[in-house]
BALOKE-254837 format. One record per atom (N, C-alpha, C, CB): atom name; x, y negated, z negated; residue in one letter. Coordinates in nm, 2 decimals. Each point is the difference from the previous one (the first is absolute). Glycine has a CB too. Layout:
N
> CA, X, Y, Z, a
...
# end
This chain:
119
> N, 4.78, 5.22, -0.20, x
> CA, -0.02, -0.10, 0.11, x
> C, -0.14, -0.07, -0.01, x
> CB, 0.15, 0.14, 0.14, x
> N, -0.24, -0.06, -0.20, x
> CA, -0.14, -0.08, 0.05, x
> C, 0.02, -0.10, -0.15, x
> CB, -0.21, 0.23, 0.18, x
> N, 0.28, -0.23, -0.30, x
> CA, 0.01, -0.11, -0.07, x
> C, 0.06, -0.09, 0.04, x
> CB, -0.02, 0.11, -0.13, x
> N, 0.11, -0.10, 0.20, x
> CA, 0.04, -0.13, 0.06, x
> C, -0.07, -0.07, 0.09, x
> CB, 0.19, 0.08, -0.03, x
> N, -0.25, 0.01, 0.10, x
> CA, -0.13, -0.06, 0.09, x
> C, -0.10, -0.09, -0.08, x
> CB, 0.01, 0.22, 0.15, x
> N, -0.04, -0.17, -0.25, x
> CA, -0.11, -0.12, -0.06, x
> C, 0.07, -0.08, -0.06, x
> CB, -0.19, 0.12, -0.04, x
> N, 0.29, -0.09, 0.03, x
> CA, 0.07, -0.10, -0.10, x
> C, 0.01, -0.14, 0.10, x
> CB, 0.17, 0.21, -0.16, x
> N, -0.13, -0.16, 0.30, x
> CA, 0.02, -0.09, 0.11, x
> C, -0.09, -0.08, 0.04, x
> CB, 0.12, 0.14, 0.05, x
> N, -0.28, -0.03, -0.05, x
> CA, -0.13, -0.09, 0.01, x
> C, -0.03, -0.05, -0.04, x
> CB, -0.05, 0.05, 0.06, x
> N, 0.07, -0.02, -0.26, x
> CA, -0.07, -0.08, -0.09, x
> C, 0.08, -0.19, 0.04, x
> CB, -0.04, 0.26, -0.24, x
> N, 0.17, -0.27, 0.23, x
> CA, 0.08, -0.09, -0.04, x
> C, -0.01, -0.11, 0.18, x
> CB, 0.19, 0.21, -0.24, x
> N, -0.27, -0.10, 0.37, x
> CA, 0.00, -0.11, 0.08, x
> C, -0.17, 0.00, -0.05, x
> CB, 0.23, 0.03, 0.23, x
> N, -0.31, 0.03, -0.28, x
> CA, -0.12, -0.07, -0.08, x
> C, -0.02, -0.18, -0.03, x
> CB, 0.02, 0.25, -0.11, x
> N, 0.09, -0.21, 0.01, x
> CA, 0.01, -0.13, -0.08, x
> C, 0.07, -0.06, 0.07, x
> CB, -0.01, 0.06, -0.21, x
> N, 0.12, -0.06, 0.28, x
> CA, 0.08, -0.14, 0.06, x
> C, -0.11, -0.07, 0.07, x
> CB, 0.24, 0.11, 0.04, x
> N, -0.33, -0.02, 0.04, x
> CA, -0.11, -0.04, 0.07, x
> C, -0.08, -0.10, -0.07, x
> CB, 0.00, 0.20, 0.10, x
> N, -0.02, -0.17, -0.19, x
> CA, -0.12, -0.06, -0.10, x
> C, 0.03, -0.09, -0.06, x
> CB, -0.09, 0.17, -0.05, x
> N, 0.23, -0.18, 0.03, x
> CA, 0.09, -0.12, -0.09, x
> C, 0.02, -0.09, 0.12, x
> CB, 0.14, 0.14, -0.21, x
> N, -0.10, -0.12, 0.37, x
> CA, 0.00, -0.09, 0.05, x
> C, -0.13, -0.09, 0.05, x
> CB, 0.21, 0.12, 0.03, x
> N, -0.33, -0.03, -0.02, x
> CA, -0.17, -0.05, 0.03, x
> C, -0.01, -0.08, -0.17, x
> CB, -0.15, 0.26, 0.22, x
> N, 0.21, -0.23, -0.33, x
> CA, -0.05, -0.07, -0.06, x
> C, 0.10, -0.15, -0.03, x
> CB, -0.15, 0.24, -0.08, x
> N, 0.25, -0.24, 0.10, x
> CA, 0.10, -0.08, 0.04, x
> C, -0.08, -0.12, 0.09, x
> CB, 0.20, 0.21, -0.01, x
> N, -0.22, -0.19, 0.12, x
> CA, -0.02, -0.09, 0.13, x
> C, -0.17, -0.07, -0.07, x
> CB, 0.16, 0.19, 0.26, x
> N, -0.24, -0.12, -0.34, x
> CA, -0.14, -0.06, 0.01, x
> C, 0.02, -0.15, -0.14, x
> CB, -0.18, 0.31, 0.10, x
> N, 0.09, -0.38, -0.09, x
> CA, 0.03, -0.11, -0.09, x
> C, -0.10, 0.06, -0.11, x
> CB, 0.07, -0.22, 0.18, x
> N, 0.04, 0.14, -0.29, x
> CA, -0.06, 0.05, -0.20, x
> C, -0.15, -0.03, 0.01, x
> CB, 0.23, -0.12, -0.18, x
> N, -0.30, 0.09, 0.10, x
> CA, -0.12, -0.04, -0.02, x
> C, -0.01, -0.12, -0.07, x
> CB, -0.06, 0.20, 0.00, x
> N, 0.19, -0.20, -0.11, x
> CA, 0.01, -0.12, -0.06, x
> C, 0.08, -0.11, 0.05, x
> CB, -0.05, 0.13, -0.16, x
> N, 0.13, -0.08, 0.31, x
> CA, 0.10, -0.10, 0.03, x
> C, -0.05, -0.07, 0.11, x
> CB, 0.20, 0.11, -0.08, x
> N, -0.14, -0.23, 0.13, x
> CA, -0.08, -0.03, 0.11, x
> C, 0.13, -0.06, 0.09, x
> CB, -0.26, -0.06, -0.13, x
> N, 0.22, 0.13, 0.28, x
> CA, 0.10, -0.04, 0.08, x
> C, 0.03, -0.13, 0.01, x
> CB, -0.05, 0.16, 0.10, x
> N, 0.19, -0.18, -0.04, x
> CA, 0.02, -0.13, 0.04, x
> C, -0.04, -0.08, 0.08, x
> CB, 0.12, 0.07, -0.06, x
> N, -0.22, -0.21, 0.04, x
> CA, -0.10, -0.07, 0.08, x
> C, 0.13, -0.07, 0.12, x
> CB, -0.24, -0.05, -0.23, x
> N, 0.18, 0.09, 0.34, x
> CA, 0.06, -0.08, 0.10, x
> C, -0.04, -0.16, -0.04, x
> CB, -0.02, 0.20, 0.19, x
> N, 0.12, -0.31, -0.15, x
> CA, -0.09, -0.14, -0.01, x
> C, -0.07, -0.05, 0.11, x
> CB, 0.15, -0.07, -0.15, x
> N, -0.27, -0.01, 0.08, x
> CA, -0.06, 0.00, 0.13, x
> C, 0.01, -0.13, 0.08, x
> CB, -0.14, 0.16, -0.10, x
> N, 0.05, -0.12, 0.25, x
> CA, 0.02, -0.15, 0.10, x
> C, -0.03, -0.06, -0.04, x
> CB, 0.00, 0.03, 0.15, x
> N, -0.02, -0.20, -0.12, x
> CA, -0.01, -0.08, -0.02, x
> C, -0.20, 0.03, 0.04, x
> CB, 0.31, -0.13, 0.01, x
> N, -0.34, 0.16, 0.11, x
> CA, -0.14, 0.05, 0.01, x
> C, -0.10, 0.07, -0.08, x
> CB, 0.11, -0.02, 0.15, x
> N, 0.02, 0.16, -0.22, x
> CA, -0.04, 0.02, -0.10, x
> C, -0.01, -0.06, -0.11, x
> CB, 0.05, 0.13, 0.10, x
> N, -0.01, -0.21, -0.15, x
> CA, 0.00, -0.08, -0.12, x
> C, -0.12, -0.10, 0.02, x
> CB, 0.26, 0.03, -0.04, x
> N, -0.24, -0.08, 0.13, x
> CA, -0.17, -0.07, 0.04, x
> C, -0.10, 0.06, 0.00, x
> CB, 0.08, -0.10, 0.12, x
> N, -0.09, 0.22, -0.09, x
> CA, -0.13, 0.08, -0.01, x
> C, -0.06, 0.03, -0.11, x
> CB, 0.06, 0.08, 0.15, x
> N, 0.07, -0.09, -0.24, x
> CA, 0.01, 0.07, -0.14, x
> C, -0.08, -0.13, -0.09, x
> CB, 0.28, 0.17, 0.03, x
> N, -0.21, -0.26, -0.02, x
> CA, -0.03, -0.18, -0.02, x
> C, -0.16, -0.04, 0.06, x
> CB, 0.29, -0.06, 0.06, x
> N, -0.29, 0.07, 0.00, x
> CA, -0.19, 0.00, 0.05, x
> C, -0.08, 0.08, -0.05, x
> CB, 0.04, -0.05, 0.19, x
> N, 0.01, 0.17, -0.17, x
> CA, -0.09, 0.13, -0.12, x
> C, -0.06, -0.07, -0.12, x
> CB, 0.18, 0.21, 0.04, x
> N, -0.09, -0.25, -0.11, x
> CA, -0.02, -0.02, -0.14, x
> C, -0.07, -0.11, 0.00, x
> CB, 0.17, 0.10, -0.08, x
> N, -0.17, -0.21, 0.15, x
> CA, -0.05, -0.13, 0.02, x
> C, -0.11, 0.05, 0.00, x
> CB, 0.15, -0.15, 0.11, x
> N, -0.24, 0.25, 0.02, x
> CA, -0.07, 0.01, 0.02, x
> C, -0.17, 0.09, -0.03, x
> CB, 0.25, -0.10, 0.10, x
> N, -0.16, 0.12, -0.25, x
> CA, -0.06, 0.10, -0.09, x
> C, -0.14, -0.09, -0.04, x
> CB, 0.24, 0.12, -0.11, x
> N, -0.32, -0.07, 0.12, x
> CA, -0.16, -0.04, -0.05, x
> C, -0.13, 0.00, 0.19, x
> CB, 0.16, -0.24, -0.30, x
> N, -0.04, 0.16, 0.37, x
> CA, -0.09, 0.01, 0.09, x
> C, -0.03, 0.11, 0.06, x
> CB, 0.06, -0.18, 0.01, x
> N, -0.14, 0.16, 0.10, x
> CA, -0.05, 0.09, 0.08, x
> C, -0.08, 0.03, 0.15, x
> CB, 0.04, -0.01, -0.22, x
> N, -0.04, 0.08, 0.26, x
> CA, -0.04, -0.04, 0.16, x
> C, 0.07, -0.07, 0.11, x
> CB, -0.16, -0.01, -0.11, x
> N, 0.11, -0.07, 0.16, x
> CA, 0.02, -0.11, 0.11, x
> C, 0.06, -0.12, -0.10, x
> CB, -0.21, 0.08, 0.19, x
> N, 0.20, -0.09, -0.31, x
> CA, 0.08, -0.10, -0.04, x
> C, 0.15, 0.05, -0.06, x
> CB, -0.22, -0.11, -0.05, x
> N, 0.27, 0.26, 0.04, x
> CA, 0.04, 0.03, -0.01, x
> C, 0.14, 0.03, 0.11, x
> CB, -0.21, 0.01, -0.15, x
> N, 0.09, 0.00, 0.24, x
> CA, 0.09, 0.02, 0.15, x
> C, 0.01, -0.13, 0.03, x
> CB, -0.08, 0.23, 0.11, x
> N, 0.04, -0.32, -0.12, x
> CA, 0.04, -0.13, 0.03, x
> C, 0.11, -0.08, -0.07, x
> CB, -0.21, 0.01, 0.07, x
> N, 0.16, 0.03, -0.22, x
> CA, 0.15, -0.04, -0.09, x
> C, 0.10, 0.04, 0.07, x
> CB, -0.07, 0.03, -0.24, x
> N, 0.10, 0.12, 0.27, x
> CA, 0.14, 0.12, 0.01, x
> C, 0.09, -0.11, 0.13, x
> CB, -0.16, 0.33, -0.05, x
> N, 0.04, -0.35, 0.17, x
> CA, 0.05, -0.04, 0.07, x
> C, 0.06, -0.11, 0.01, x
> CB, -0.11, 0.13, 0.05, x
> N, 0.06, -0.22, -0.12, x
> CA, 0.04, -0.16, 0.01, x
> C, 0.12, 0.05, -0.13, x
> CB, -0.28, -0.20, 0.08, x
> N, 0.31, 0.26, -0.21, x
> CA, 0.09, 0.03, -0.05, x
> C, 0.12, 0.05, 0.07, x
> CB, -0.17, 0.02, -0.13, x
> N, 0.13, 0.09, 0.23, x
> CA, 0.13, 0.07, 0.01, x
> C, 0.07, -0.09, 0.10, x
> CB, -0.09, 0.26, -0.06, x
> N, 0.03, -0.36, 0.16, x
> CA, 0.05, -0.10, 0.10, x
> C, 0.07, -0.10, -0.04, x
> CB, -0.17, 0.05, 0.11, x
> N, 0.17, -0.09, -0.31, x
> CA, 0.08, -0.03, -0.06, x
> C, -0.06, -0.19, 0.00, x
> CB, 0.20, 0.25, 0.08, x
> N, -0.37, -0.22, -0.08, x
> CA, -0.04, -0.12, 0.00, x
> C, -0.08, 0.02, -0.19, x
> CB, -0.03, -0.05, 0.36, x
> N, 0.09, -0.07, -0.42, x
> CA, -0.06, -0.01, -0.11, x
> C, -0.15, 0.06, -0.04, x
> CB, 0.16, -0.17, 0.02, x
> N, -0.15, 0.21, -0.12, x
> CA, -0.17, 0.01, -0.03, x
> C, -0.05, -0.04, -0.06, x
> CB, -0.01, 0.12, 0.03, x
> N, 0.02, -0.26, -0.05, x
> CA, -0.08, -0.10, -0.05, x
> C, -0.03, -0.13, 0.15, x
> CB, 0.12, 0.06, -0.31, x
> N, -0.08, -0.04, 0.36, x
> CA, 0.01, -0.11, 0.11, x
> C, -0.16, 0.06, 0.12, x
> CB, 0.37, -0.05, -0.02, x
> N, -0.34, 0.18, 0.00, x
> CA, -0.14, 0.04, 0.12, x
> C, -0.14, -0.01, -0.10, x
> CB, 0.17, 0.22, 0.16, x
> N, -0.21, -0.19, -0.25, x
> CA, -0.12, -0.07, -0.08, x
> C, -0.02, -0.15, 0.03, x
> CB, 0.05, 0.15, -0.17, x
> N, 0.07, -0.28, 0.15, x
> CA, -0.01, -0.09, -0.05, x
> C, -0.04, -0.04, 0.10, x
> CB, 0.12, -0.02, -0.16, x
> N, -0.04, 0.08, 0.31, x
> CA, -0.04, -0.08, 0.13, x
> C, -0.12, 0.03, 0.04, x
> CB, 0.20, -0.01, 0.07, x
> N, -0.27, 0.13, -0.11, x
> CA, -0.15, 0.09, 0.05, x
> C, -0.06, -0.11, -0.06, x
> CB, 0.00, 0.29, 0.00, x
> N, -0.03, -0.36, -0.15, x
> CA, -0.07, -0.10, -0.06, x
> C, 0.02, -0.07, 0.06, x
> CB, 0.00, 0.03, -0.16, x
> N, 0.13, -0.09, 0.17, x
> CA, -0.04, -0.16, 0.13, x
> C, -0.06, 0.04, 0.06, x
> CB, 0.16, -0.13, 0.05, x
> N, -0.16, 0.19, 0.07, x
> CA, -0.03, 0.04, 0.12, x
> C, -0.19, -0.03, -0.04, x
> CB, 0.27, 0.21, 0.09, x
> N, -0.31, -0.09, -0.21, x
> CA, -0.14, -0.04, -0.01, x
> C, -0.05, -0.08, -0.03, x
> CB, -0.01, 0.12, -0.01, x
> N, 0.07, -0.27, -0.10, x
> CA, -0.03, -0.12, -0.07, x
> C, 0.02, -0.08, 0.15, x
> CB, 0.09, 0.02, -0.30, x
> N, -0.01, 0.02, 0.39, x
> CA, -0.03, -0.11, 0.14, x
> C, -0.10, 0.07, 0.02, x
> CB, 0.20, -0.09, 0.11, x
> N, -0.29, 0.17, -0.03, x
> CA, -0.05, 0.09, 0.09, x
> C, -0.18, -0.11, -0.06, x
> CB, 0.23, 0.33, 0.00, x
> N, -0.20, -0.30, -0.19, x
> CA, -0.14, -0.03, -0.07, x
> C, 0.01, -0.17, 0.07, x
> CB, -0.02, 0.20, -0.30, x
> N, 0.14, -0.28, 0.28, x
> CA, -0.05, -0.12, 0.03, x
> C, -0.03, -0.08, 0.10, x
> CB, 0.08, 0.03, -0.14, x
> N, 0.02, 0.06, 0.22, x
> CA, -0.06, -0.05, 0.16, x
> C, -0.13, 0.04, 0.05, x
> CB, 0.22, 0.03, 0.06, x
> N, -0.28, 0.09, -0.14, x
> CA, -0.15, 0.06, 0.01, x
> C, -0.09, -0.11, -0.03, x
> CB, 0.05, 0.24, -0.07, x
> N, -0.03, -0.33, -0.06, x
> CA, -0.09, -0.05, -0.07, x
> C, -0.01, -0.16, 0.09, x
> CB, 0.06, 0.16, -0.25, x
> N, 0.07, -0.18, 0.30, x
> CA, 0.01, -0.15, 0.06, x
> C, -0.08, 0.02, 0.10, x
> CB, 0.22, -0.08, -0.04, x
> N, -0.21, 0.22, 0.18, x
> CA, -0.07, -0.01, 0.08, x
> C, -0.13, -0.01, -0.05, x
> CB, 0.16, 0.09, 0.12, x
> N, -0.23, -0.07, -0.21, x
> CA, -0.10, 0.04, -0.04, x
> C, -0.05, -0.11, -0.04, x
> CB, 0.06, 0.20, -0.03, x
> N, -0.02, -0.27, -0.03, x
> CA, -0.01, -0.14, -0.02, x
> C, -0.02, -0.08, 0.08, x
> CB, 0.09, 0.02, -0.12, x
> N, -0.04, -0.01, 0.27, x
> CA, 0.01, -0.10, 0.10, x
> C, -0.11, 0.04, 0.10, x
> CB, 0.25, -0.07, -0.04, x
> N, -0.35, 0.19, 0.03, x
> CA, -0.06, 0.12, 0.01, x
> C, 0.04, 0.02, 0.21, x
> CB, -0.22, -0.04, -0.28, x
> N, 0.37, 0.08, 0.23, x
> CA, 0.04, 0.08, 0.12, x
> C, -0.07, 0.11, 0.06, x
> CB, 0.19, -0.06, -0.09, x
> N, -0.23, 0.10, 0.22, x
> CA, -0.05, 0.10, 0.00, x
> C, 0.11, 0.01, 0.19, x
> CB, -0.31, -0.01, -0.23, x
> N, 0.30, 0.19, 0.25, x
> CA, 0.00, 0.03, 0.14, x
> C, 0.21, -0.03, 0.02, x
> CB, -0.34, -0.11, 0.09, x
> N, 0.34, 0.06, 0.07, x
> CA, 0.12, -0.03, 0.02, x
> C, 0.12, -0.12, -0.08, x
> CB, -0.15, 0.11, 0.20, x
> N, 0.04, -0.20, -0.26, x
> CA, 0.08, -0.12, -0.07, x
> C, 0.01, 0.09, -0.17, x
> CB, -0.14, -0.28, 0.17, x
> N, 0.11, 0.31, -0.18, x
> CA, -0.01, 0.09, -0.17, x
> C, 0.16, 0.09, 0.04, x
> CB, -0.36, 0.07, -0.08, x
> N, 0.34, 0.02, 0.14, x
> CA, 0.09, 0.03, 0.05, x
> C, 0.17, -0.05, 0.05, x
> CB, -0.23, 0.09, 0.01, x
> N, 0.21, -0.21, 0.04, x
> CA, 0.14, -0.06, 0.02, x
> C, 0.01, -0.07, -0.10, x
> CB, 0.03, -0.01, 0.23, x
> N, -0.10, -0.06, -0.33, x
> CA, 0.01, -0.05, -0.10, x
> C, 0.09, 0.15, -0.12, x
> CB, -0.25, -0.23, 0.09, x
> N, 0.17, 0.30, -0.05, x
> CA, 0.07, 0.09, -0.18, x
> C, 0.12, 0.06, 0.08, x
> CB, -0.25, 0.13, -0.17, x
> N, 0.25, -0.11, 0.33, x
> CA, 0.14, 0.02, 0.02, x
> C, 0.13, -0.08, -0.04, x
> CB, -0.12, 0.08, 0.16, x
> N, 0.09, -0.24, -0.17, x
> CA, 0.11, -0.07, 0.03, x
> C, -0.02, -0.02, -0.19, x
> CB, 0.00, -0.13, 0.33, x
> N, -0.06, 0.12, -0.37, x
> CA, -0.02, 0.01, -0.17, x
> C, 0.07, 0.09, -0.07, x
> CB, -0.21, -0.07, 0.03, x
> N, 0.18, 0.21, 0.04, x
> CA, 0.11, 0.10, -0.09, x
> C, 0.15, 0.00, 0.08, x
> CB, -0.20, 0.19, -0.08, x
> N, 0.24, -0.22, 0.19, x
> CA, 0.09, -0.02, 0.03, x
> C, 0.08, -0.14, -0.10, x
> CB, -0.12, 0.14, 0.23, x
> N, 0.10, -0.22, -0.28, x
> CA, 0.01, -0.12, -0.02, x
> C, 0.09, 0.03, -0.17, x
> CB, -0.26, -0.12, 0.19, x
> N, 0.35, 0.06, -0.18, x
> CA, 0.03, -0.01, -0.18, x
> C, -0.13, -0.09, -0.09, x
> CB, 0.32, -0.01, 0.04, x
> N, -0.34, -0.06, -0.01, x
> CA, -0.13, -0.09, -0.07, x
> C, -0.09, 0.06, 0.11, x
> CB, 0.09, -0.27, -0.13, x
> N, -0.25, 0.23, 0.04, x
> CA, -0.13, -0.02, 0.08, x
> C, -0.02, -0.13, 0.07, x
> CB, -0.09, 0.16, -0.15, x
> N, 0.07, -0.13, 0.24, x
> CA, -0.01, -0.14, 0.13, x
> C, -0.12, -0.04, -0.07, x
> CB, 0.09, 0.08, 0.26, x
> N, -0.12, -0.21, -0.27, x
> CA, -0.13, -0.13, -0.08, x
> C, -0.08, 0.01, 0.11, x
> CB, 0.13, -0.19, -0.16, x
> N, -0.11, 0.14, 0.29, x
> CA, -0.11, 0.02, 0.07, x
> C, 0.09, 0.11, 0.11, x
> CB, -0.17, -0.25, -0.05, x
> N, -0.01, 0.22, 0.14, x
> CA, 0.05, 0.11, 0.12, x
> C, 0.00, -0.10, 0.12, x
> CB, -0.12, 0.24, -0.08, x
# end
């Protein structure tokens, strides 16, 4: 009797061990990838774009990326934005604006698609 007893424990041993090794994944195989969201795929898509930078320009790419706004368009517009900023500076400066008229002048100037000739 007691051989059949180990015979019984050895053989629920192994079923044990063959089903824990059954259920865990190979080393060399690789589970089946869920596909991913469309969110995911954007994240994935900006990641890589976003390789070299860093910081706050980094976090600024991700964001304007992942919102699905180009990333060449937020540079080009930051450059306008400062090629107006320099010329409207230089006109007031020219006309030697100072105080509250300097002021509504570079308001209505950066507001403006062209630089206003006078004030």
């Amino acid at each position: 009797m007691s051989m059949s007893l180990r015979l019984l424990a050895i053989s629920a041993a192994f079923a044990f061990a063959g089903a824990t090794f059954a259920a865990t994944p190979q080393a060399g195989t690789a589970a089946p990838a869920k596909p991913r969201t469309a969110q995911q795929q954007r994240m994935a898509d900006c990641n890589k774009q976003a390789t070299g930078k860093k910081g706050d320009e980094r976090k600024a790419f991700m964001s304007s990326c992942l919102k699905g706004h180009s990333a060449a368009a937020a540079p080009s517009a930051r450059a306008a934005q400062q090629e107006k900023m320099k010329t409207c500076n230089a006109d007031a400066k020219t006309k030697a604006l100072k105080g509250a008229e300097r002021k509504t002048f570079m308001s209505s100037c950066l507001k403006s698609d062209a630089t206003p000739a006078t004030h």
